[in-house]
N, C-alpha and C positions, 0 to 999 in steps of 0.2 A: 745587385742590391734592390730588395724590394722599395719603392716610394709609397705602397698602399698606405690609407688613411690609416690614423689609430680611432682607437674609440676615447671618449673623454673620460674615461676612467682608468684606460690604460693610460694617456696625454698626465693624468693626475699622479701616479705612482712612477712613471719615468721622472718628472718635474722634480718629482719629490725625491727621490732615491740622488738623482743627481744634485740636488741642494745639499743632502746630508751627509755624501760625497765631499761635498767644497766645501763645506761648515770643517772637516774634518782634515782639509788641506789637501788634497787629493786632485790635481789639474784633470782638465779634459784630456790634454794631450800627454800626461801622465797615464792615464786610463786606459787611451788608446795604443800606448808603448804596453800595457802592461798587459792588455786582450788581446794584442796582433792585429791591432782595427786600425784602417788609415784617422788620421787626425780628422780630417772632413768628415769621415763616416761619424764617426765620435761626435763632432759637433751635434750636426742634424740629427742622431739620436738623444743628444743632452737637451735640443730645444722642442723634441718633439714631431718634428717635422720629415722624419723616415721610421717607419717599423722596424724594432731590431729586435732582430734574430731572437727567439728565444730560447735556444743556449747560451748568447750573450748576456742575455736579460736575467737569466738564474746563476751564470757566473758573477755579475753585478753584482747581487744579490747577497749569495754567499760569502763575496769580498767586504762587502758592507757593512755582514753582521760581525764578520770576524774582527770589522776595525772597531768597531760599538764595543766589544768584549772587550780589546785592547786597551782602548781611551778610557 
């Protein structure tokens, strides 16, 4: 797993995406059951503090919009 820095804009839209995630009831270690990601890896990307993957980051993504559509 990479630990490289993020930039503060990507730091803004992870932050973000995972708020609206947990606004929507959606655990971290839900998340991480549901993308094959250890629960730790999952944290440190929910708070920012690991670079994730971006095939994880657009599967987020795509889950996120589908649950906005659903709600």
């Amino acid at each position: 797993m990479s630990k490289l820095k993020i930039s503060p804009e990507e730091f803004q839209e992870i932050i973000k995406m995972f708020l609206e995630l947990k606004q929507l009831g959606f655990s971290v270690s839900f998340l991480a059951r549901r993308f094959g990601v250890s629960q730790s890896a999952m944290w440190y990307y929910s708070q920012g503090q690991r670079k994730m993957p971006e095939e994880l980051k657009e599967k987020l993504k795509k889950f996120l919009d589908i649950q906005k559509k659903i709600k």
